[in-house]
C-alpha positions in Angstrom: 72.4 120.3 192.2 75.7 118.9 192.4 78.4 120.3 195.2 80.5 120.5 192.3 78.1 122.8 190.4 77.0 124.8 194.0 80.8 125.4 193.8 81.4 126.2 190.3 78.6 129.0 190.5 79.7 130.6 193.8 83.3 131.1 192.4 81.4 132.8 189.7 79.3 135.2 191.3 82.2 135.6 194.3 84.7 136.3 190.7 82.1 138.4 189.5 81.3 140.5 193.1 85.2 141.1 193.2 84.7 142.5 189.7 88.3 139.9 188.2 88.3 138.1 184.9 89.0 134.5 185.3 92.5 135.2 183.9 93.2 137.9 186.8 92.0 134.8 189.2 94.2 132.6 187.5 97.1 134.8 187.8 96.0 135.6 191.7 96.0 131.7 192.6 98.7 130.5 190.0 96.8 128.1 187.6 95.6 128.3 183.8 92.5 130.3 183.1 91.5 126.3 181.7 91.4 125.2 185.1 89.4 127.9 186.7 86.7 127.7 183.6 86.6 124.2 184.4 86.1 124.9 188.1 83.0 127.5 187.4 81.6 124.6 185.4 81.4 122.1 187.7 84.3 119.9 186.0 86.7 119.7 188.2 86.9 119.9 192.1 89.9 121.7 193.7 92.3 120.8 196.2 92.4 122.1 199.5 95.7 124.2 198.4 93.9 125.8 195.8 90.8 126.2 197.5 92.4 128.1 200.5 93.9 130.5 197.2 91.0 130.7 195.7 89.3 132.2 199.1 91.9 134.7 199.7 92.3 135.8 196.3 88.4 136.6 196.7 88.4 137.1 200.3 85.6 134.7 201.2 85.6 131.7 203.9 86.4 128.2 201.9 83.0 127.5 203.5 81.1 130.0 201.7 82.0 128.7 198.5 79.4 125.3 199.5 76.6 127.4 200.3 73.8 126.7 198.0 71.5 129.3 199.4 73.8 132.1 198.3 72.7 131.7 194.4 69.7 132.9 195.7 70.8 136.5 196.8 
């Protein structure tokens, strides 16, 4: 699996835990619902501005969006 792809589904299931639609998220970290589809897809990689958005918005660690092993919980 791609880092891209680990990333795409931990935005996901951290989207889905925090119980948002990916417009609310969109809204949250001020980008088009496009962008963050693209982002649980594995499309696109985000920049460390949007990442650090991204992690409050969901309150996780920027790390924890690389962790492969939490697909598995």
């Amino acid at each position: 699996m791609q880092l891209n792809e680990i990333f795409g589904n931990n935005l996901k299931l951290f989207r889905f835990k925090n119980k948002m639609t990916q417009e609310k998220l969109a809204e949250l970290v001020d980008v088009s619902v496009t962008y963050i589809s693209q982002l649980e897809l594995g499309k696109h990689t985000p920049s460390f501005n949007t990442l650090e958005a991204l992690s409050k918005a969901l309150k996780v660690e920027p790390y924890e969006f690389y962790i492969k092993e939490i697909l598995k919980n």
